[in-house]
C-alpha positions in Angstrom: 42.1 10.3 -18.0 39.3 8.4 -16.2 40.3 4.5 -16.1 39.0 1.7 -18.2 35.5 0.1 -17.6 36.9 -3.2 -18.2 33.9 -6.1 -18.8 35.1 -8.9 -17.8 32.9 -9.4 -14.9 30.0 -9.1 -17.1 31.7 -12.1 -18.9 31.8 -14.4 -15.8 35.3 -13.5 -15.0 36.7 -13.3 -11.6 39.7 -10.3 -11.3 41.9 -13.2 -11.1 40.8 -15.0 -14.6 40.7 -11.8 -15.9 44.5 -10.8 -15.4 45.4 -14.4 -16.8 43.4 -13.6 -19.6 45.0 -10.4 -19.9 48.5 -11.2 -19.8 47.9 -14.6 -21.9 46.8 -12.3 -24.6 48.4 -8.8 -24.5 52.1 -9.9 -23.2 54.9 -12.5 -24.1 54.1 -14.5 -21.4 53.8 -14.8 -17.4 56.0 -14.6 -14.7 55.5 -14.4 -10.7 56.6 -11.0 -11.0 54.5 -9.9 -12.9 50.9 -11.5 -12.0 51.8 -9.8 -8.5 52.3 -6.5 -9.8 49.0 -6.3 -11.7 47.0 -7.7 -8.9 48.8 -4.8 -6.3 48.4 -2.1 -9.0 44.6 -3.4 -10.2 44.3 -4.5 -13.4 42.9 -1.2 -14.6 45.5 0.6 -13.9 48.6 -1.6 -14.8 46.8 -1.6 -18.6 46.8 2.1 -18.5 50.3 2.3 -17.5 51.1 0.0 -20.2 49.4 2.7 -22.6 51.1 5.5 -22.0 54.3 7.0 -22.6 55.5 6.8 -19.3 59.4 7.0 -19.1 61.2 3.8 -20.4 65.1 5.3 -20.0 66.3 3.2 -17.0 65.0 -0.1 -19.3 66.2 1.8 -22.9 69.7 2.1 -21.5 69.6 -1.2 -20.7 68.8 -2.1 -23.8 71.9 -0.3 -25.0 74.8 -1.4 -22.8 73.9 -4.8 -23.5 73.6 -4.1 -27.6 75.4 -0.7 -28.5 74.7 -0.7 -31.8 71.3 0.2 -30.6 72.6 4.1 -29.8 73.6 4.8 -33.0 71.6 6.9 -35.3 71.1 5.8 -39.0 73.7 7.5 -40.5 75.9 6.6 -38.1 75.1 2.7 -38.7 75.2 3.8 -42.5 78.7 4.7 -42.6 80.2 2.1 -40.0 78.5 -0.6 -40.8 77.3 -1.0 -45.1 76.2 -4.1 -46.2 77.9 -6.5 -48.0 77.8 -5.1 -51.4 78.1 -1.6 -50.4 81.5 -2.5 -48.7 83.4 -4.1 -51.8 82.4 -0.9 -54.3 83.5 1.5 -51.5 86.8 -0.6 -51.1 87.0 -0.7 -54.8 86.3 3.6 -55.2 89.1 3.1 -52.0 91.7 1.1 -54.0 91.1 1.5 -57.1 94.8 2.5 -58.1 96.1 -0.3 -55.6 97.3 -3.0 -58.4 98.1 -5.4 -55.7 94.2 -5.1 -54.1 93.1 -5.7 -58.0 95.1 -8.8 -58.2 93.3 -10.0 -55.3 90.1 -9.1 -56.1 90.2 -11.0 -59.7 92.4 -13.9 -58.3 90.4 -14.7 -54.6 86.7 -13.1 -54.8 84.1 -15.0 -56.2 81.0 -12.7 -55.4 78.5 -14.4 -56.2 79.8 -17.6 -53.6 80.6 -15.0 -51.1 77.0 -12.9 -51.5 75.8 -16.4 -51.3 77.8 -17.3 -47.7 76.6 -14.3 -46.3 73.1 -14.4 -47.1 73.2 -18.2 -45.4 75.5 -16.6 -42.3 73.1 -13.8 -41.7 69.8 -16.2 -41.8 71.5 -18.5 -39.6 72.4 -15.8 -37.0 76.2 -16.1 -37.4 77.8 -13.4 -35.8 81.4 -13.7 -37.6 82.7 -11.2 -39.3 82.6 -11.0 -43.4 86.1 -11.4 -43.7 86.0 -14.5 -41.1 83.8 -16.8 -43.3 85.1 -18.7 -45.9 86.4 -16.9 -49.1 87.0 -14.0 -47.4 89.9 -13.8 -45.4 91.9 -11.7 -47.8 89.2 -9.3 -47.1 90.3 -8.4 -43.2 92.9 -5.6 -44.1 90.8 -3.6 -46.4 87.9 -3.7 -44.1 90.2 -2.4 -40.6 91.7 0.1 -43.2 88.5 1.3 -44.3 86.9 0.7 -40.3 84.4 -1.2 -41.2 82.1 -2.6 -38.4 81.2 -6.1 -38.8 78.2 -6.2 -40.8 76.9 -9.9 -39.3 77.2 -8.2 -35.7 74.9 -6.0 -36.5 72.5 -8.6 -38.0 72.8 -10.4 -34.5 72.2 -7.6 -32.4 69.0 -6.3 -34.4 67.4 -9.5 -33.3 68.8 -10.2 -30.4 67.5 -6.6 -28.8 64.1 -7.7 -29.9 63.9 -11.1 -28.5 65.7 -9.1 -25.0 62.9 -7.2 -25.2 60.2 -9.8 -25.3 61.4 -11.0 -22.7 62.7 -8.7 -20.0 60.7 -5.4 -20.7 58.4 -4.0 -18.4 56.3 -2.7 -20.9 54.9 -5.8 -22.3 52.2 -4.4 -24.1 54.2 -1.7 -26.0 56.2 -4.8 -27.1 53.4 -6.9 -28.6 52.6 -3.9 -30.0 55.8 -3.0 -31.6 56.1 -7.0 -33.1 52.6 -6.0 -34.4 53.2 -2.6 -36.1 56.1 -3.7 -37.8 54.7 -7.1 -39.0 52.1 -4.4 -40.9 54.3 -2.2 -42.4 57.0 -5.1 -43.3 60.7 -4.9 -44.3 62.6 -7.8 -44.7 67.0 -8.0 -44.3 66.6 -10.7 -46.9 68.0 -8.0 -49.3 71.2 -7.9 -47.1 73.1 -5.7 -49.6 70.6 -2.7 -49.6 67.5 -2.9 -47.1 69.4 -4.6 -44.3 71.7 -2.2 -42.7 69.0 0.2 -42.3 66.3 -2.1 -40.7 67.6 -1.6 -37.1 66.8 2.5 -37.4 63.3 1.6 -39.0 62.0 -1.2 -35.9 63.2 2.2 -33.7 62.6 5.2 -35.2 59.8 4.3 -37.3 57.6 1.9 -35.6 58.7 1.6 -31.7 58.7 5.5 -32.2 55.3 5.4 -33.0 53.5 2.7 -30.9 51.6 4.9 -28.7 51.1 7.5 -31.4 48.9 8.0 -34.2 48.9 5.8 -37.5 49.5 8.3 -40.0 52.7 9.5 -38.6 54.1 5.9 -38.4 52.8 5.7 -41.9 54.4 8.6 -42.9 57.8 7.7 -41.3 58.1 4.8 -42.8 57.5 6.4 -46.3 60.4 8.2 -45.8 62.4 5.8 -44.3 65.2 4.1 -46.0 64.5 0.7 -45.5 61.0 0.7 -47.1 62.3 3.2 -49.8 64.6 0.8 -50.7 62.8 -2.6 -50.0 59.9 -1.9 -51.9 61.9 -0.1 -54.7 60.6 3.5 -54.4 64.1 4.4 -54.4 64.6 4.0 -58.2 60.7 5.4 -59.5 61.7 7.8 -61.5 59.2 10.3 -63.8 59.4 8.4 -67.6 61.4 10.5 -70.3 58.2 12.0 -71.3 56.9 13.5 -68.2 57.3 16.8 -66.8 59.7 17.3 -63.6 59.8 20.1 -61.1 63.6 20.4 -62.1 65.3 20.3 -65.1 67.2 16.3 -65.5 70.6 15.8 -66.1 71.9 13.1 -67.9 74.7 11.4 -65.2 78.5 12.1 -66.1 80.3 9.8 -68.4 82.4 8.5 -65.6 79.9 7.6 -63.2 78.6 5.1 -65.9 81.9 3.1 -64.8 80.4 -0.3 -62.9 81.3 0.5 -59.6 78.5 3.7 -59.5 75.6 2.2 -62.1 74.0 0.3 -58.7 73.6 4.3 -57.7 72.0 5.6 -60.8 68.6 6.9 -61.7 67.0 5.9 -64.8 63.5 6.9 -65.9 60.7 4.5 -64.9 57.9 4.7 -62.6 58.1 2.0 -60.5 54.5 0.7 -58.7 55.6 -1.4 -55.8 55.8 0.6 -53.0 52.3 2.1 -54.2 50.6 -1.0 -54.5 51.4 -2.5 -51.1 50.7 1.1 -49.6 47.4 0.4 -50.9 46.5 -2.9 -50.3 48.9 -3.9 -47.2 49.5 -0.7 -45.2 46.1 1.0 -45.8 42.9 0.4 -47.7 43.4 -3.5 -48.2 42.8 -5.9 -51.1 39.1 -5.0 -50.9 39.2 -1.0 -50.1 38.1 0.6 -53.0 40.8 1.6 -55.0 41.6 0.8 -59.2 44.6 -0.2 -60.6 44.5 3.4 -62.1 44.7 4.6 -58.5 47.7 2.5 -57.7 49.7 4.0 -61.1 48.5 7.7 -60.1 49.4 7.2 -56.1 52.8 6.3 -57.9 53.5 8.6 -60.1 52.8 11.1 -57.1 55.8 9.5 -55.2 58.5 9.6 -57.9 61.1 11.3 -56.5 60.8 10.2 -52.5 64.5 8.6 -52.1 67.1 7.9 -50.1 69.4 10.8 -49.0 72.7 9.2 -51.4 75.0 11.0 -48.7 74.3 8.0 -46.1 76.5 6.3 -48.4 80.4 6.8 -47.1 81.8 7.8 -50.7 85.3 9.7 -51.6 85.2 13.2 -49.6 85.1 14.8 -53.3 82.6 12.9 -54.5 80.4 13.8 -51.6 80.8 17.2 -52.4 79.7 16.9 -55.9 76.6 15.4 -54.6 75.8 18.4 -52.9 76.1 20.2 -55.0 74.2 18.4 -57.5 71.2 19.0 -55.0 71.5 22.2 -54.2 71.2 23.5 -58.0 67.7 21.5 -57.8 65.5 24.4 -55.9 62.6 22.2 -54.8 65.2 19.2 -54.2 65.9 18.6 -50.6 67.5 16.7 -48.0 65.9 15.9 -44.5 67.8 12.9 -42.4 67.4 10.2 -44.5 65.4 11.2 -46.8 65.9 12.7 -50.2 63.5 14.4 -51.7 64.3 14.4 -55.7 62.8 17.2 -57.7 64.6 16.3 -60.8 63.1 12.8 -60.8 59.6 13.6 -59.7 56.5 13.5 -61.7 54.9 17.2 -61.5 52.2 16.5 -63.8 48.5 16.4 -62.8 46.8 13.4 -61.5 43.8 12.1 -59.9 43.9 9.9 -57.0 41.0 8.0 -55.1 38.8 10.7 -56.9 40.6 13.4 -55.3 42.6 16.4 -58.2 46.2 17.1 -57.8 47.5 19.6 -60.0 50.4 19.5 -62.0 53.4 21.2 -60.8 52.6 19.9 -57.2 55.9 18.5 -55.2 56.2 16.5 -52.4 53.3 18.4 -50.6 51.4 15.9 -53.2 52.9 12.9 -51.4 51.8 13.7 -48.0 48.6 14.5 -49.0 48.1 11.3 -50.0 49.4 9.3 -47.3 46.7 11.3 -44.9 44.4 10.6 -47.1 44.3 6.8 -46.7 45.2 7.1 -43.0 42.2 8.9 -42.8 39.8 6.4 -45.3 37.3 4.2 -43.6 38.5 1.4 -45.7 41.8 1.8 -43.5 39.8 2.0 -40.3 38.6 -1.4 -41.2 41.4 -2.9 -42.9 44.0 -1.9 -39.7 41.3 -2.9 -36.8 40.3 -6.3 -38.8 44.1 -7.2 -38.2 44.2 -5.7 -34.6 41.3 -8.0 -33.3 42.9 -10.9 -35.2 46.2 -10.4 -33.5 44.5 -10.0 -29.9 41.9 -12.1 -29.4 40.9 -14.7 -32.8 41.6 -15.7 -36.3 37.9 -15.7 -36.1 37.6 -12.2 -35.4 34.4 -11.1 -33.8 32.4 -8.3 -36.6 31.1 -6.3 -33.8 34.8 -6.2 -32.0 36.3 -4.8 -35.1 33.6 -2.0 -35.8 34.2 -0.4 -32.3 37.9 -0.4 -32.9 37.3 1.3 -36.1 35.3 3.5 -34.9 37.4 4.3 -32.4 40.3 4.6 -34.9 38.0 7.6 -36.7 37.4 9.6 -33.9 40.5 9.2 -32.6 42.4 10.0 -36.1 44.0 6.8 -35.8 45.2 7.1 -32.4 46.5 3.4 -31.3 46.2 3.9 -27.8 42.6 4.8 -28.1 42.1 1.8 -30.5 43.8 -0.5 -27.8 41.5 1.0 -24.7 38.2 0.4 -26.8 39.4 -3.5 -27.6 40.2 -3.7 -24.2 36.5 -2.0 -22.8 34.5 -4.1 -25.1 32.9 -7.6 -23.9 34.1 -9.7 -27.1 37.1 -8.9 -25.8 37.0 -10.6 -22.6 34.7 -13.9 -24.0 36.1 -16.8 -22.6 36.0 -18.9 -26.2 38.4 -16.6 -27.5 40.7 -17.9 -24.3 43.6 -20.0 -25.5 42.7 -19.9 -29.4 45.7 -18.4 -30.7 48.5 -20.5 -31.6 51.6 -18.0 -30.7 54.4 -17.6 -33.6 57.9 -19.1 -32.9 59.0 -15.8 -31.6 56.0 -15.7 -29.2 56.2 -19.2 -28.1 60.1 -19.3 -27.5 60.0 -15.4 -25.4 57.4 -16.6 -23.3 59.3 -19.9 -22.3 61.9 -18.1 -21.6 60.0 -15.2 -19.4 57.7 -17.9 -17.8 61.5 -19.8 -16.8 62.7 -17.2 -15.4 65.6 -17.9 -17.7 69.2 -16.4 -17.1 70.5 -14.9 -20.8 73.5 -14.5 -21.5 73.8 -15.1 -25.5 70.5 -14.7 -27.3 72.1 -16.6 -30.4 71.3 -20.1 -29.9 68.1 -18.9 -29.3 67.3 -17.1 -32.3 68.4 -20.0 -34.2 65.9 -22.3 -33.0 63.3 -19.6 -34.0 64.6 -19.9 -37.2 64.3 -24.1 -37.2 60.9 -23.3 -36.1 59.8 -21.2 -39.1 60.2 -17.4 -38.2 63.7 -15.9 -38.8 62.8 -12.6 -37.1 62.8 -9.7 -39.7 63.4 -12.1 -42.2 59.7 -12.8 -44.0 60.9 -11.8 -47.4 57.9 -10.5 -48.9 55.8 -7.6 -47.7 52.7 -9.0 -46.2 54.7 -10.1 -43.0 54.3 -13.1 -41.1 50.7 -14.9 -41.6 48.9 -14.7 -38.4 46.9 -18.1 -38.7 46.8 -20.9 -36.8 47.1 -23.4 -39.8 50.4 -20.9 -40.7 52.3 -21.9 -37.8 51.0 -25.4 -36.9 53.3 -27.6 -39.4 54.6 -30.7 -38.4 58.2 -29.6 -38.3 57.7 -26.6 -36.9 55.7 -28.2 -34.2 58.6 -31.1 -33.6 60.8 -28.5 -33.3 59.2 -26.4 -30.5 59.2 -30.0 -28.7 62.6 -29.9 -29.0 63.5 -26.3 -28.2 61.4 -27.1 -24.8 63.1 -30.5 -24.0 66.5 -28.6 -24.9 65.5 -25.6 -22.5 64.7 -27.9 -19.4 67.9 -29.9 -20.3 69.9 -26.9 -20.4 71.6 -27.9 -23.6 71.0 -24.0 -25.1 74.1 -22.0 -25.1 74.1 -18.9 -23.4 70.7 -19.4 -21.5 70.7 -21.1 -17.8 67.5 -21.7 -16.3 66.8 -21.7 -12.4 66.7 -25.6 -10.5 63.1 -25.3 -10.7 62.1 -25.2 -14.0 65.0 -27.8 -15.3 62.3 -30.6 -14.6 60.2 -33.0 -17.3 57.7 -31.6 -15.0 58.3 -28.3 -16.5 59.3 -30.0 -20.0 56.0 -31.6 -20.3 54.3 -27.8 -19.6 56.2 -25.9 -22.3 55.0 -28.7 -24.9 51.5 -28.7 -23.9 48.6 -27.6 -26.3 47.5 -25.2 -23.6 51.5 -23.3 -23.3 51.3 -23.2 -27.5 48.4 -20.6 -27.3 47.3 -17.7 -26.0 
């Protein structure tokens, strides 16, 4: 591949404006380190390193000695580590004939003051375990018996790997890129008790996955994925009582009406979320083209994409009847984490952005769709609208955005090839879009602490005082993501408090982070609060 035909010079750049630009705009800040690598490699050719999938394993293992969870798979994470809600109905299926754990439970629990503690303990980035916070000490012993991880660790270290990242990866670009992508296609671990324990596995095996790839895989991964399935209710759209299903329904069991299972059945009822935001958030947009009709046809189409129930770590015998449950269902089928639900799914015909499907059509149907509006030009505009805005202007250029769309159709939505035509044009490289990006809490405190050189030791401290400044990372609980406007993110006390996360940084009063002599100046404190440091 030939290299890029960067325009900066044409824009009255010098090579050494234009890698300040550069990293100002593409990275999570500067360091010595790296300003002398790019000018040694060329600027060309350090931004086509940072677009390909050159190998990241000495920096990914890393990554995972300091933050094991990070090696386990999904199911693995499932079964060690439920959340909150999922842990007291397995302990209950557990000890259900254990008349001293019953006592307990009625005498000591009071769920909805403990769901309430741990939904405060997670957003404030406590790391104690369940049974450590108040109300629920009796809980310790059922939770070793049962070998339970701790839930609120795994809360910490989802963040914490990302904010490691920011900071210390090589592969800057991939990481802006990866804080984009999933920002897009948004899940939130405000639902700690279902979408939660499974948002680790998404950031990695959905979008991080997927960052040099093509759109419409990420797209289709996160379809599947557990976390969206589940946070945007696609997990309980169901056919209605009237509709046709590829296989026969089943009314559940008398005893699994009992209250401990009714969380985990399936009623009738097509439920539109999911669709809707597929539409208008990951796709076509607000403005794409599509009728409401199309949004209760694209959903009807995905009844029956669930979560595979065997992530769950029920009663061996249980899990057995599961099974077999599934495999009298001929066109049901498991793959990963995904559970594919013929008895539940729609197989009537429908007609979607125009387009036929015919009845007795299966999940086929559902990835038909979902290349469909990858492939849309409404998409193509919709996807490179929010690209431009996130890397050069709120005010994004017109012309900027058609080249990266059309660069998104000829490439079938390849983001590599999306990035390298941004990067090529001259609207890119126009010195009044230098500096006009106020950077998020997450941005602003990660390039601090890269452009400080700082020393981590503990990310927790600060996480929390991204969390005073207005972004509690994978925590935006609805699914548009984080607003990427200036007038979003310049608040008064969100402002104060970046004034005090940089006096607090210089005066090293942040736990677990040590900065060199250098940089522990008012000097250096008056830099990291300047206008100029809050953008990019």
């Amino acid at each position: 591949m030939s290299l890029m035909n960067l325009a900066y010079k044409s824009m009255g750049l010098s090579e050494s404006e234009a890698i300040d630009y550069a990293v100002s705009k593409l990275t999570f800040g500067a360091t010595k380190g790296l300003i002398g690598e790019i000018k040694s490699e060329g600027l060309e050719n350090w931004l086509e390193k940072q677009l390909s999938l050159a190998s990241k394993y000495s920096f990914e293992k890393e990554v995972e000695s300091r933050f094991p969870i990070t090696k386990l798979s999904i199911k693995e994470i499932a079964k060690t580590y439920p959340s909150p809600g999922i842990s007291l109905i397995l302990m209950g299926i557990k000890f259900r004939k254990d008349k001293k754990f019953k006592k307990e439970l009625e005498e000591k629990l009071l769920v909805n003051e403990m769901l309430a503690t741990i939904n405060a303990s997670v957003a404030n980035v406590d790391r104690r375990a369940i049974y450590e916070l108040e109300g629920g000490e009796f809980l310790r012993k059922y939770f070793e018996e049962l070998e339970f991880g701790n839930f609120m660790e795994l809360m910490y270290q989802l963040r914490a790997q990302k904010l490691y990242r920011a900071v210390h990866s090589p592969f800057q670009i991939q990481e802006t890129l990866a804080d984009f992508w999933f920002n897009h296609l948004n899940v939130s671990i405000t639902r700690v008790n279902d979408t939660a324990p499974y948002v680790l596995s998404y950031d990695q095996d959905v979008i991080r996955a997927n960052v040099l790839g093509h759109f419409d895989k990420m797209l289709k991964a996160s379809a599947h994925h557990p976390a969206m399935l589940i946070y945007l209710d696609n997990n309980h759209s169901n056919a209605d009582e009237s509709s046709q299903t590829l296989d026969r329904r089943k009314p559940p069991a008398k005893k699994l009406l009992e209250s401990e299972f009714r969380q985990f059945l399936q009623m009738p009822g097509i439920n539109e979320n999911y669709a809707r935001e597929l539409l208008e958030l990951h796709t076509l947009g607000v403005d794409g083209g599509y009728t409401q009709n199309d949004v209760e046809e694209l959903s009807r189409i995905l009844s029956g994409w669930k979560v595979n129930p065997l992530l769950i770590r029920f009663h061996w015998l249980l899990s057995f009847f599961i099974k077999q449950g599934i495999k009298k269902n001929k066109k049901s089928f498991l793959d990963g984490a995904f559970f594919f639900d013929s008895t539940h799914h729609d197989s009537g015909s429908k007609t979607f952005l125009g387009r036929r499907f015919s009845e007795k059509g299966g999940y086929e149907q559902g990835i038909q769709a979902i290349e469909t509006l990858a492939a849309h030009p409404s998409t193509a505009q919709f996807i490179s609208a929010k690209l431009v805005k996130r890397f050069v202007s709120d005010d994004a250029p017109q012309s900027l955005i058609d080249k990266v769309a059309k660069a998104y159709t000829s490439s079938a939505g390849h983001i590599p090839t999306m990035m390298r035509n941004l990067l090529e044009a001259k609207e890119f490289w126009d010195p009044k879009h230098a500096h006009v990006k106020v950077k998020t809490p997450f941005e602003y405190v990660a390039s601090a602490l890269r452009s400080s050189e700082a020393k981590i030791s503990s990310e927790q401290e600060a996480l929390q005082w991204i969390v005073r400044m207005g972004e509690p990372i994978y925590g935006y609980q609805v699914p548009t993501g984080f607003p990427d406007t200036k007038t979003y993110w310049t608040t008064g006390t969100g402002l104060i408090n970046r004034m005090k996360f940089a006096d607090a940084l210089t005066s090293s009063k942040i736990a677990g982070i040590q900065l060199p002599a250098e940089f522990r100046t008012s000097e250096w404190k008056r830099e990291l609060s300047s206008p100029r440091f809050q953008k990019q």
